[in-house]
C-alpha positions in Angstrom: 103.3 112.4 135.6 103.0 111.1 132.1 104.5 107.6 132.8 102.1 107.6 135.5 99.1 108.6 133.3 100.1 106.0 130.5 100.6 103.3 133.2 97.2 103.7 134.7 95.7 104.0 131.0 97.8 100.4 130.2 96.3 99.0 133.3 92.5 99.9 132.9 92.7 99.0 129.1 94.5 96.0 129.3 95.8 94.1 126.1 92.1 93.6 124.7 91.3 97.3 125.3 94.3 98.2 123.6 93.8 96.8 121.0 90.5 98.1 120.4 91.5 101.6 120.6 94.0 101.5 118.3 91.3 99.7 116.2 89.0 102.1 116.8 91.0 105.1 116.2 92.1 103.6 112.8 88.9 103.2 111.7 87.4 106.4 112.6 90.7 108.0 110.9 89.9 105.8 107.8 86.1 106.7 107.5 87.2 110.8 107.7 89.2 109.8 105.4 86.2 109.0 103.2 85.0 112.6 103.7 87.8 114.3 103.3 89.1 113.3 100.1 86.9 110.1 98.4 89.1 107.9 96.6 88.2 106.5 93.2 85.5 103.7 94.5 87.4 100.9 92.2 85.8 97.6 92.9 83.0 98.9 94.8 80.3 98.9 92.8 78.2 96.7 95.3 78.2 99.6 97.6 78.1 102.8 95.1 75.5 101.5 93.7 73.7 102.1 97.3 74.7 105.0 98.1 78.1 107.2 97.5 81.2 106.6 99.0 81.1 109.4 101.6 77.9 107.8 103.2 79.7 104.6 103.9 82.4 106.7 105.3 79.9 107.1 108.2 79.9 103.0 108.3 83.4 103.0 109.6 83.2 106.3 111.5 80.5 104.5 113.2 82.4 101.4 113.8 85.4 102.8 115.0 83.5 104.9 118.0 81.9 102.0 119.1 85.3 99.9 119.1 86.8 103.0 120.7 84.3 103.3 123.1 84.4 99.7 124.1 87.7 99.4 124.8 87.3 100.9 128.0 84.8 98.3 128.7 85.3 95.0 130.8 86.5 92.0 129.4 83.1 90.0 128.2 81.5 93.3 127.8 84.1 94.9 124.7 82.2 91.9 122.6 80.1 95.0 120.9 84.0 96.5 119.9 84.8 93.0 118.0 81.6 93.0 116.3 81.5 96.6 115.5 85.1 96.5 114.1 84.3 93.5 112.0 81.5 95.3 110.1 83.4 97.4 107.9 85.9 95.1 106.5 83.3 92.7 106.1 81.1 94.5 104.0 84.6 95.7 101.7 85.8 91.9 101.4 82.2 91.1 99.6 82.3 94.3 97.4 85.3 93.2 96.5 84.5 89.5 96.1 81.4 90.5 93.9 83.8 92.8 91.5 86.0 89.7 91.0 83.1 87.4 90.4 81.7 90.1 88.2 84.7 90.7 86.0 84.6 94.4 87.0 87.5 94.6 88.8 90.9 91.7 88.8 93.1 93.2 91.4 89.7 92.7 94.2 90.5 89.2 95.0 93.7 90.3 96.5 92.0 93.3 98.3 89.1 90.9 99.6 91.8 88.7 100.7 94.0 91.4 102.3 90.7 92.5 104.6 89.9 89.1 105.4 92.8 88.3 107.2 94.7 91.5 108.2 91.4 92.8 109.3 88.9 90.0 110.1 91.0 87.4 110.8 93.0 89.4 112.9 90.1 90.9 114.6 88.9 87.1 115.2 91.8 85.9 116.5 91.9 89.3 119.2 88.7 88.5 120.2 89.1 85.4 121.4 92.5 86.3 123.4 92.1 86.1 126.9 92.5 89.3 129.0 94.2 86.6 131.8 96.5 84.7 129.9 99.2 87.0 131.1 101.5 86.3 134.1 99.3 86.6 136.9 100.8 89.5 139.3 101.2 88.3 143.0 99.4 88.8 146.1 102.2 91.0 147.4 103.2 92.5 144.1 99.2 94.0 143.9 99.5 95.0 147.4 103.0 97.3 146.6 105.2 94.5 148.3 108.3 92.7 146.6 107.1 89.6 144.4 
């Protein structure tokens, strides 16, 4: 019953919608973890200055619902999960740029580098994967015959 259930998730999901749930999930998980227990906001002056960390916890709660959400969408209609999910990491690479240009903090080079590509590169490159570019199944494979 639970093979059965994960199958039929794997097939309405598909490899884009996969990978905007796990997305998702991670970034809701991240932005609680803003609430829960706010770590020291090294290097983000930018944003402090706006407002306190726990508020832009809801930035990435926010994000992570609507790539959550979209990954059950179609293909050509998750676009609203890419964009969401590239929001957050965004905004942390240029907190993090600014702390390096400013002096206040070395180490954020290396941190706005890590988001840019483990996040936004990554998200980037997902986006632009095509749902189809799998083996295609066959006629009589869909239709429960061998193939």
């Amino acid at each position: 019953m639970a093979r059965r259930a994960a199958r039929r998730l794997r097939v309405l999901l598909g490899r884009r919608g996969a990978f905007l749930l796990i997305l998702g999930i991670g970034k809701t998980c991240w932005g609680v973890g803003f609430l829960v227990d706010p770590p020291a906001p090294a290097g983000l002056r930018l944003l402090t200055e706006l407002c306190d960390i726990q508020d832009w916890a809801w930035l990435w709660i926010a994000a992570g619902l609507v790539t959550t959400f979209s990954a059950f969408m179609r293909v050509g209609r998750d676009w609203a999960g890419f964009v969401a999910a590239l929001v957050p990491p965004t905004v942390w690479a240029i907190a993090y740029t600014a702390a390096v240009v400013s002096g206040e903090y070395s180490r954020g080079a290396y941190v706005a580098i890590w988001y840019l590509t483990s996040h936004v590169g990554v998200i980037l490159w997902a986006s632009r994967v095509p749902e189809h570019s799998v083996p295609h199944v066959s006629r009589a494979a869909r239709e429960g015959g061998p193939g």
